[in-house]
N, C-alpha and C positions, 0 to 999 in steps of 0.2 A: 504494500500500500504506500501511497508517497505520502511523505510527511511536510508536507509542505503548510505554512501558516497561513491560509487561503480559506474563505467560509463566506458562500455567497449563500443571500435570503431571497426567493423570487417567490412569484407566484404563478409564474407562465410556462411555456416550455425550457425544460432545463439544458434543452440544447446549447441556448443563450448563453450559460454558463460554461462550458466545456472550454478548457484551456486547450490550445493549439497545441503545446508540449506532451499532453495527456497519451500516454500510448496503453494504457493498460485497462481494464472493464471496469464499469460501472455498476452497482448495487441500489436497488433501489429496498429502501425499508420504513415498513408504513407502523406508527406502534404512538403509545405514549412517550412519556420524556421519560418514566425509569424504567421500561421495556427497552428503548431504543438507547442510552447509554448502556445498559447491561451489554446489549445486544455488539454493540461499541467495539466493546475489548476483545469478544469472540473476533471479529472482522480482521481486526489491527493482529489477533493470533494464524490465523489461516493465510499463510502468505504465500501459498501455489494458488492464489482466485488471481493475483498479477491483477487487484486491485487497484485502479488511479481514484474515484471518486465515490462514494455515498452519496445519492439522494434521499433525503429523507423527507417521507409526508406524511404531515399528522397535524391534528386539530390542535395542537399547542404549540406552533411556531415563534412565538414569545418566550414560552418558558420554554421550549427545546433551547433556541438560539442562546438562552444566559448558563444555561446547565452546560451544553455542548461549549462551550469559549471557556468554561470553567476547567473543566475534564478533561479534555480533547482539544487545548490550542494551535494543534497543529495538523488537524486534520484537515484534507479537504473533502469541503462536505458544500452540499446544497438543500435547504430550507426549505418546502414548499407547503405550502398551507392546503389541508385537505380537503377543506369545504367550498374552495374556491380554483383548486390548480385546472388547468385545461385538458378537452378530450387526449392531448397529444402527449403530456406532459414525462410518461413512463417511457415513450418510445426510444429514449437516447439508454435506459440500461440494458442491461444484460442478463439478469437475474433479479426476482421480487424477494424480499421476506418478508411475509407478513406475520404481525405480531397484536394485528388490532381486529378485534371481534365486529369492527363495522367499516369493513374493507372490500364488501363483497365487490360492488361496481369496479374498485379497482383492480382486482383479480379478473373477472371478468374481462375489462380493457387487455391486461398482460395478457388471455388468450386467445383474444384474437387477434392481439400482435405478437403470436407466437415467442414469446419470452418464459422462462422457466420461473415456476412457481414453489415457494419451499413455505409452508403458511402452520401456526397454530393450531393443532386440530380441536382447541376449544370454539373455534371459527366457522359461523355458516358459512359453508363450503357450495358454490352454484356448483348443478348436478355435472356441469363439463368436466370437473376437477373428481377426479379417482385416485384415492392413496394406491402410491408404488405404479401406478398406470399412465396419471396425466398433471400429476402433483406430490411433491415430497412434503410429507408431513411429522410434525413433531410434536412430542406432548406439550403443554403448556408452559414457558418459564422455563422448560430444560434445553439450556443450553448447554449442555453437554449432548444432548444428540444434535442439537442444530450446527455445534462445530463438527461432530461425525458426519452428518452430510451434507454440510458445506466442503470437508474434506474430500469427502466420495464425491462429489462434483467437482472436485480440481484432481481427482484422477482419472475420471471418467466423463470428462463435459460430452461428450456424444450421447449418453441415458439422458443427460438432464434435456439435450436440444429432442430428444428422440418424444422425451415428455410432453415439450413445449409443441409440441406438432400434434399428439394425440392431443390436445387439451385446443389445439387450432383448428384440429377437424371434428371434436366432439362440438365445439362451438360453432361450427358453420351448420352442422347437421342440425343441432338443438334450435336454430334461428332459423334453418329451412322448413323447422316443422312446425312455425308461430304460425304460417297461415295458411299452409297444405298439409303438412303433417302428412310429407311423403313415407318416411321411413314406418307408421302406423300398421301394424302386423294386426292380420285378424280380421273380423266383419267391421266395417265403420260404419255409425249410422249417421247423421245430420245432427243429434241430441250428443251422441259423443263428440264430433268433429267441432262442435261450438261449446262444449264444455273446454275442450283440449286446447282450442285457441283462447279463449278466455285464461285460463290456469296459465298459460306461456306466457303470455301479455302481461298478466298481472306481475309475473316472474322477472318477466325482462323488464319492467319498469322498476321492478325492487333492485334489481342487480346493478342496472348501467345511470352513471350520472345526470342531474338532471341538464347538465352541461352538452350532453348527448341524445335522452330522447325528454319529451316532456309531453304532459297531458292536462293542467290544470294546474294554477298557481295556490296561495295560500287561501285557505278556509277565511281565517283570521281578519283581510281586510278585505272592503267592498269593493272590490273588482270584477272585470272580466274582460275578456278578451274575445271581439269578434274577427273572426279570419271569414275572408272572402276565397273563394278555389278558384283557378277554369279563367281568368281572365288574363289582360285587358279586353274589355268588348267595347267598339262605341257607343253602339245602341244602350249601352247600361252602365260603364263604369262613373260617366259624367253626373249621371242620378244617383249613384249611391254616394259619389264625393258629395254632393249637396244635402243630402241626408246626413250624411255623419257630419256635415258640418253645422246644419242647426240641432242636431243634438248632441254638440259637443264630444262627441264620440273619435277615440283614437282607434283606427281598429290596423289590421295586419291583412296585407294582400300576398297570396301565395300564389305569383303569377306563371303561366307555362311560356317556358321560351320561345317562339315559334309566332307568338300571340303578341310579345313584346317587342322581336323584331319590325312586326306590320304595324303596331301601334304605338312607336316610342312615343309620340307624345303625351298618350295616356298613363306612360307608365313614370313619365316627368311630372305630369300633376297628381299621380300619388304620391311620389313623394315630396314633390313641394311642400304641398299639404299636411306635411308634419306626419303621412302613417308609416309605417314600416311594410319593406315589402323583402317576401321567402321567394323560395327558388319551388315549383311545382314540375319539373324537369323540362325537358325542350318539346314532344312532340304529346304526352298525358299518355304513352303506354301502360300495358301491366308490364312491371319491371321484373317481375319473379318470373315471367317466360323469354327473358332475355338472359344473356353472358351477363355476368359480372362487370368484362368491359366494356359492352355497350350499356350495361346499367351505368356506370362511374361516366361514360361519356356523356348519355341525356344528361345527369346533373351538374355536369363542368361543360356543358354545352351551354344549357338555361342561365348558370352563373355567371359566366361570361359577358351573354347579352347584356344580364340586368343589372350586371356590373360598370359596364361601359357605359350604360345611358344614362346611371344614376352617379357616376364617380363614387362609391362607398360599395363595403366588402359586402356580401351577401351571406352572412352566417346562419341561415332556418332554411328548413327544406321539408316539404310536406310528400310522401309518396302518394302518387295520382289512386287515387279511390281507396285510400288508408291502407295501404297493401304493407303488411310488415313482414321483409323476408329479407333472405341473405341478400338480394338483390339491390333491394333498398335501404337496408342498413349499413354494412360495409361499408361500400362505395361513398354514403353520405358521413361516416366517422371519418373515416379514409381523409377526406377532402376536406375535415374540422367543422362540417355542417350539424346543429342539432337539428333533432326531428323531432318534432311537431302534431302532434296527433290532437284530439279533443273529448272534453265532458258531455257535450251537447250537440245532436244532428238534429237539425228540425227537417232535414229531407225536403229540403224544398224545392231541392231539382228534378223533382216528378213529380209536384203539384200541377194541378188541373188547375186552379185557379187561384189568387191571392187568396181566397175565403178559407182555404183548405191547410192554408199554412197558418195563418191564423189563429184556428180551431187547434190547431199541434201547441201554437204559442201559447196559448190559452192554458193549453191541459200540461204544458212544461210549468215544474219548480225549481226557476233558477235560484244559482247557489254563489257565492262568494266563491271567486277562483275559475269559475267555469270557463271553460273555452269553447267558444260555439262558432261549429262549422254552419258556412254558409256558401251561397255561392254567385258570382258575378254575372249574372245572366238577368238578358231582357225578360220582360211581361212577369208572372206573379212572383216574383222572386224579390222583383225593385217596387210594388207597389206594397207590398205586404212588410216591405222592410221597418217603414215606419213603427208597426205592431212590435216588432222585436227588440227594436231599441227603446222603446217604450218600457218592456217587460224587463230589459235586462237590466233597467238601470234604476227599478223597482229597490224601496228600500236604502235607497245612498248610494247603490255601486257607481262605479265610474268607468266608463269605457277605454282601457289604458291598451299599448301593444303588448305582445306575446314576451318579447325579452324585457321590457319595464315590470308584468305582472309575475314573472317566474324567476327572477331575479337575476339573469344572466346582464347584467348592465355592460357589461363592454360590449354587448351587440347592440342595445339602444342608442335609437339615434339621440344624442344631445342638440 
């Protein structure tokens, strides 16, 4: 390990950090401050890992940073704060140790950036990870097996990469099956196939940050967030700008690229207008019956566009008809996109007429935090909209965007 007097605090990717001179691997270790100094001296003892940096992430980045300068002045090490680091931020190590009972998401991240996992097994463990299969585990607090195989990893780093791969494809498999539920052995019926997608959803929303996927902000304050799909359209994006602007309403456009090239000027007076606008990919395919890389290409196709017309990065991405698969996950982590999902459908893109959406708004009970898909299309869509912001702003809410209400602020526009 180098000993060098060197100790950066960030909160971003810890690429940024990385010394040019650095020739040797990086550790990432998630834990408290007297988990992660114990943990410390184990690291600075195993010196076949060839060692240059520790990153460490944990919820105590204050009291880490005075304990670690205390201890350890001469480590180098990186600081990153858990409840805030970004989708990318593990990508620069080479090995996780987790030592923190609420690291799932992060774990998760590590495989499917196929990086070796060594974790607590006091620790929900997502179903990818298999002891001695697709993750090394150790009892709690004994670090005396976590130097045994942190050592059996510096004699055998091929088990540990052989790990990080099964634990890459138990991962693609497990998120192939959120919305097809290919690998499903046996009779499926409709009542199974919508419990199983349901259970994975629920699953994958506990596992991955909400830096990555989101569905609803805080209960706690009166918000909400309306997302418009499927546009810019002329015939209707002009009427719902005038609507959200007499009712004070900020809402989020998740436009398709294709849409935005024929009508950049409509996708300029969204965002004049103060709302924010996601990327809905370039042509509104189902992405789960394409490649991979044509999946990553409609969504660095669509970003592109709505990037160039708007000058500001495009970080939310909604998959065209709520499709959640490896198709449209990946590809959107991949590229630093969070996704975007919602509380509330009012289905108002196959309504027969305003009356009909209505009747739905009517019989909904918004909630503080809700996010309610909607969508940018002429006739009952734009005339019934009125009714909606009506109801959702019932009670004190306020109509705020997707990144203001879920707290991702470095994607809000300022």
């Amino acid at each position: 390990m180098v000993l060098n007097k060197k100790i950066n605090f960030g909160s971003g990717d810890c690429r940024e950090n990385q010394r040019v001179t650095t020739t040797g691997k990086q550790i990432g270790v998630l834990g408290n401050v007297g988990e992660v100094c114990e943990a410390l001296g184990v690291f600075h003892r195993v010196q076949d890992l060839a060692l240059s940096r520790v990153v460490v992430i944990t919820r105590e980045p204050q009291a880490m940073r005075t304990a670690i300068q205390l201890l350890f002045p001469q480590l180098e090490l990186t600081i990153l704060d858990m409840a805030t680091f970004g989708i990318n931020s593990i990508s620069c190590v080479h090995l996780v140790v987790n030592l923190s009972p609420t690291a799932a998401p992060t774990l998760f991240e590590a495989a499917i950036r196929a990086i070796p996992v060594i974790s607590s097994r006091s620790v929900y463990m997502p179903p990818v990870f298999v002891s001695n299969e697709s993750v090394y585990e150790f009892p709690h607090q004994d670090l005396n097996v976590l130097e045994r195989i942190l050592r059996h990893i510096a004699a055998a780093p091929e088990e540990a990469d052989r790990f990080a791969r099964e634990a890459e494809k138990r991962t693609i498999a497990w998120c192939g099956r959120s919305y097809l539920l290919r690998e499903n052995r046996g009779p499926v019926t409709d009542d199974c196939i919508s419990l199983g997608r349901s259970l994975v959803k629920r699953t994958l929303f506990a596992l991955v940050p909400r830096s990555g996927l989101v569905a609803m902000g805080a209960s706690w304050r009166p918000e909400f967030a309306l997302t418009f799909d499927d546009g810019p359209h002329p015939g209707s994006t002009p009427r719902v700008l005038r609507a959200l602007y007499r009712h004070g309403v900020q809402a989020t456009f998740f436009l398709v690229g294709n849409r935005a090239e024929q009508y950049p000027d409509l996708v300029k007076a969204i965002f004049e207008e103060g709302h924010e606008i996601g990327c809905h990919s370039h042509t509104h395919p189902y992405l789960h019956r394409l490649s991979l890389t044509q999946a990553a290409r409609e969504i660095a196709t669509a970003r592109r566009v709505l990037e160039d017309i708007t000058g500001r990065v495009c970080h939310l991405f909604r998959p065209p008809f709520g499709n959640l698969s490896v198709q449209s996950l990946l590809p959107a982590w991949l590229q630093g996109q969070c996704v975007v999902m919602w509380t509330v459908d009012l289905k108002d893109y196959r309504a027969k007429d305003a009356v009909e959406i209505e009747k739905t708004v009517a019989a909904q009970h918004f909630e503080n935090g809700d996010i309610i898909l909607y969508h940018d299309l002429d006739g009952p869509s734009i005339e019934a909209l009125p009714s909606v912001l009506e109801a959702a702003k019932a009670d004190g809410r306020t109509g705020v965007s997707v990144s203001r209400m879920v707290g991702l602020s470095g994607y809000a526009r300022r």
